[in-house]
C-alpha positions in Angstrom: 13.5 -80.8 39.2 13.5 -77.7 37.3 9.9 -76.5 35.8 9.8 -76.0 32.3 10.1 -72.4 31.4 7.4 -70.6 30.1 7.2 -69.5 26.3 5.2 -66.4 25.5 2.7 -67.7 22.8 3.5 -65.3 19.5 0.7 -63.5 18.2 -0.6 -66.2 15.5 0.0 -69.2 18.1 -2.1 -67.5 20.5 -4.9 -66.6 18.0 -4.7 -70.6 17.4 -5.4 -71.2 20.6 -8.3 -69.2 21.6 -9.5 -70.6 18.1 -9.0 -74.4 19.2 -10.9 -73.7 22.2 -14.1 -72.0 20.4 -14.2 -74.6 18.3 -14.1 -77.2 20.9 -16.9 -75.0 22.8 -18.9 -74.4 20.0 -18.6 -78.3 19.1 -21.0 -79.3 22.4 -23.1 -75.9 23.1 -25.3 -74.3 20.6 -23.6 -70.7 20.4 -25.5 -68.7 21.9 -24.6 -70.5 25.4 -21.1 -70.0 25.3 -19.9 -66.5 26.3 -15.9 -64.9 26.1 -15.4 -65.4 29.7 -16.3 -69.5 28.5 -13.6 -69.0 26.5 -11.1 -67.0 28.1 -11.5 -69.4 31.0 -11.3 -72.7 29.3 -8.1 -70.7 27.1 -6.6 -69.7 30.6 -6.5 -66.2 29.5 -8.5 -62.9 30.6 -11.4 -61.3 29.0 -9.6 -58.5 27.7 -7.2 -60.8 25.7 -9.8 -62.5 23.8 -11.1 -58.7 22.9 -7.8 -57.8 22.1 -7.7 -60.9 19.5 -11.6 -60.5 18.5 -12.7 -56.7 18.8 -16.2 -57.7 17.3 -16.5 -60.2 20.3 -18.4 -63.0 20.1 -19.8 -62.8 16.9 -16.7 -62.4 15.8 -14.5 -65.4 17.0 -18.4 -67.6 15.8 -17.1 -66.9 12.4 -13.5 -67.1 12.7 -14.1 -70.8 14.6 -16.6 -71.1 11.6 -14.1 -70.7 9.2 -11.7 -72.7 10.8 -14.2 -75.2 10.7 -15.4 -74.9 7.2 -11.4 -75.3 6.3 -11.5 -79.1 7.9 -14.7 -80.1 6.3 -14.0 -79.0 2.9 -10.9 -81.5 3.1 -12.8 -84.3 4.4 -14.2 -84.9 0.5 -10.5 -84.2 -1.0 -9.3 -87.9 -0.6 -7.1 -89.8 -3.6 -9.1 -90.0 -6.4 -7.6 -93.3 -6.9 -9.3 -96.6 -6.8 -13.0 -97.3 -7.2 -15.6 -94.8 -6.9 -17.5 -96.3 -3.4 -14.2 -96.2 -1.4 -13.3 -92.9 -2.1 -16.7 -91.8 -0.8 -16.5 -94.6 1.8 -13.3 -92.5 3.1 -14.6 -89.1 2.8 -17.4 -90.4 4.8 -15.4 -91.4 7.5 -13.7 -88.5 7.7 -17.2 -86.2 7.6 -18.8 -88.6 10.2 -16.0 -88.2 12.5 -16.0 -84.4 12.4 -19.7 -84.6 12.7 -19.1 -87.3 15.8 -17.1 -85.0 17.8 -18.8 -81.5 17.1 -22.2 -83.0 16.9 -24.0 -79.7 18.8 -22.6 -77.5 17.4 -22.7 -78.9 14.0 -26.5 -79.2 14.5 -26.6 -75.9 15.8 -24.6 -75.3 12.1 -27.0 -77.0 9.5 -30.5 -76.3 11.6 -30.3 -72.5 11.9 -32.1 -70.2 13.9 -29.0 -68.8 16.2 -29.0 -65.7 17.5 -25.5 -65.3 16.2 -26.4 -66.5 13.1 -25.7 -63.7 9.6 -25.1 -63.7 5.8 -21.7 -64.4 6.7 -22.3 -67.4 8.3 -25.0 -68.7 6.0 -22.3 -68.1 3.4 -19.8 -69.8 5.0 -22.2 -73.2 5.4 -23.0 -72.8 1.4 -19.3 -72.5 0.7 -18.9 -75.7 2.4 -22.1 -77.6 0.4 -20.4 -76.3 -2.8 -16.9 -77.3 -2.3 -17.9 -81.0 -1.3 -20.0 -81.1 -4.3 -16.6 -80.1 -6.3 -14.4 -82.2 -5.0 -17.5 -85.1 -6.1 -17.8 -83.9 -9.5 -14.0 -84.0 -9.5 -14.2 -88.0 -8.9 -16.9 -88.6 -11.2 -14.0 -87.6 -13.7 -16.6 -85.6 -15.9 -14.9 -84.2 -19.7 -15.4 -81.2 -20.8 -17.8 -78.7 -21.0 -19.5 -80.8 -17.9 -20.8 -81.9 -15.7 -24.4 -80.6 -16.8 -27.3 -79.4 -14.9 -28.6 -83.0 -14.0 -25.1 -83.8 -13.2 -24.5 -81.1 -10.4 -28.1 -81.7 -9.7 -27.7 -85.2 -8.5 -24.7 -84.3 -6.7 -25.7 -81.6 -4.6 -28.7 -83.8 -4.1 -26.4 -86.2 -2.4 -24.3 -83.6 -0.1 -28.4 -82.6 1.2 -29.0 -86.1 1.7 -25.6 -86.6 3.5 -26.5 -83.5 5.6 -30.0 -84.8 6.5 -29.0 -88.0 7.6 -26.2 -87.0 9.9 -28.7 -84.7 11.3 -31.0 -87.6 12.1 -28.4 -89.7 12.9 -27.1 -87.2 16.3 -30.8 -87.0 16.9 -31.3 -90.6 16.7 -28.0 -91.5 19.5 -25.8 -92.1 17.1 -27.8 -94.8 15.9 -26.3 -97.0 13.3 -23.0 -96.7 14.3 -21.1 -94.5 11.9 -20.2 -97.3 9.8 -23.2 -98.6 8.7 -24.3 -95.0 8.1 -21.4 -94.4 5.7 -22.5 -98.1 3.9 -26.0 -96.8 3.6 -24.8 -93.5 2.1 -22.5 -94.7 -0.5 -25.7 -97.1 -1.3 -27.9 -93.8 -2.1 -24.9 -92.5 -3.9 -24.8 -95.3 -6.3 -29.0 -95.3 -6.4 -29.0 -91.6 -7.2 -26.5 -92.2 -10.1 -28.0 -95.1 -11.5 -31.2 -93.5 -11.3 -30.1 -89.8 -13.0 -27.9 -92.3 -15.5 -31.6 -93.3 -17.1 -32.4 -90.1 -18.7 -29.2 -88.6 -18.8 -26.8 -89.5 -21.5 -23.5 -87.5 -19.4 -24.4 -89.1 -16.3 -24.9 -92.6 -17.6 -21.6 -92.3 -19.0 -20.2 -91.2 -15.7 -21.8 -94.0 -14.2 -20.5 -96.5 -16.7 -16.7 -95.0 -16.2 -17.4 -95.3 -12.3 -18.9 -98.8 -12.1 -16.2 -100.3 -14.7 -13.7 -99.6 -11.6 -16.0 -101.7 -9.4 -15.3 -105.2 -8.2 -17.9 -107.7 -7.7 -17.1 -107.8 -3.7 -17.3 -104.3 -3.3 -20.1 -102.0 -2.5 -21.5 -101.4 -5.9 -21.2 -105.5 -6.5 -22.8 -106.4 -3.1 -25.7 -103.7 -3.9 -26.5 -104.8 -6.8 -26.8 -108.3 -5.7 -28.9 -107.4 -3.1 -31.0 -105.1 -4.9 -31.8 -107.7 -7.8 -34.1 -109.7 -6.1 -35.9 -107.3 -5.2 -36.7 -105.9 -8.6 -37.0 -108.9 -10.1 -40.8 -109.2 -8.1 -41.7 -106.6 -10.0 -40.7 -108.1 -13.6 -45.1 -107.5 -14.6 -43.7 -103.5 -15.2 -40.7 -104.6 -17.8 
C-alpha cells in the first residue's frame, strides 16, 4: 500500500494548527504551566517554528488562542431569535456550557485571574466577550428605540455575571448538576431577574410582557410560574 503523501501545511493552515493545539493546552492547564516546547511537541513541530509563527512567544500565542477563543464564545449567544424567549437562552446555554465543559481549566484560569500571563489585553479580551453576550441578549429582548435603558443593560449584564459565577462554581463543584439542570436553573434566574427589574421599570416590564406573550404554559416560564405560586402565595399577609 502506498502511504499518503505528505502536504506542506500553507502558512495560514499551519498557524491554525499551532492555534488548535494552544487552545486545547490552555483548555486543561492554567497558562502558566504550559510552555512552547508543550506546544511544539503536542503540534509535532520544533521550537523555532512556533517562534517563527509567534515572535512574542508565549504571551503571544496566550492571546492569539485567546482570541480564537473569545470568537467561539461570542457565537454561543448568537442563536435564532425565533421562538420563545427561554429556548433561545436554553440553546445559547448549551452551547456556553459545552465550551465551558471542555476547557474548564483554562476557562477558570480565564474568569478568576491572577496569571502570570495575564495583561490589559487579555482583560480586554474577557470584557469584549461579557459585552457582546450581553448584545446579542438585548438583541432578543427585541428592545425599540432609543433603548434598552440603563436598568435594561443593567439587568442583563447582571445575568452574563451570574452565568459566569455559576459555571465557575459549577467546575468547582464536579460538574455538579449536570449541565442541564444548570442551564434550567439559569434560564429560571433569567426570567426572575426580568420579572423583578419589570416592577419599577416601565421599558423592561414591557420587554417582559413582549417576552412572556411568546411563552407556553408547558414551557419554562409556565412551569416556573407554577411552581413559584405556591410559594408566594404563603406570604399573602405582605399584599
Amino acid at each position: 500500500m502506498t502511504a499518503p503523501a505528505y502536504r506542506r501545511l500553507s502558512v495560514e493552515e499551519r498557524r491554525a494548527q499551532l492555534l488548535d493545539v494552544a487552545l486545547s493546552l490552555f483548555a486543561h492547564r492554567a497558562p502558566e504551566e504550559v510552555s512552547l516546547d508543550d506546544v511544539a511537541e503536542a503540534a509535532g513541530v520544533s521550537r523555532p517554528l512556533v517562534y517563527r509563527y509567534f515572535p512574542g512567544g508565549k504571551q503571544q500565542l496566550y492571546e492569539a488562542a485567546l482570541r480564537s477563543a473569545s470568537d467561539r464564545l461570542d457565537q454561543c449567544f448568537a442563536v435564532p431569535r425565533t421562538g420563545p424567549l427561554t429556548q433561545r437562552l436554553a440553546r445559547a446555554l448549551d452551547h456556553y456550557l459545552a465550551f465551558v465543559d471542555e476547557h474548564d481549566t483554562g476557562f477558570t484560569a480565564l474568569l478568576q485571574g491572577g496569571s502570570v500571563v495575564e495583561t490589559s489585553r487579555t482583560t480586554a479580551t474577557v470584557d469584549g466577550i461579557r459585552r457582546a453576550a450581553a448584545r446579542e441578549i438585548l438583541l432578543h429582548l427585541s428592545v425599540p428605540a432609543p433603548g434598552p435603558g440603563p436598568r435594561l443593560r443593567m439587568m442583563v449584564r447582571t445575568w452574563i455575571t451570574a452565568v459566569e459565577a455559576a459555571s465557575l462554581i459549577w467546575i468547582d463543584e464536579g460538574k455538579q448538576p449536570d449541565a442541564g439542570t444548570l442551564r434550567d436553573w439559569l434560564v429560571d434566574q433569567f426570567i426572575a431577574l426580568l420579572t423583578a427589574t419589570a416592577a419599577t421599570d416601565p421599558e423592561t416590564a414591557a420587554a417582559a410582557r413582549a417576552a412572556l406573550a411568546l411563552e407556553t404554559a408547558d414551557g419554562p416560564a409556565g412551569v416556573l410560574a407554577r411552581r413559584v405560586i405556591p410559594v408566594v402565595s404563603e406570604a399573602a399577609h405582605l399584599l
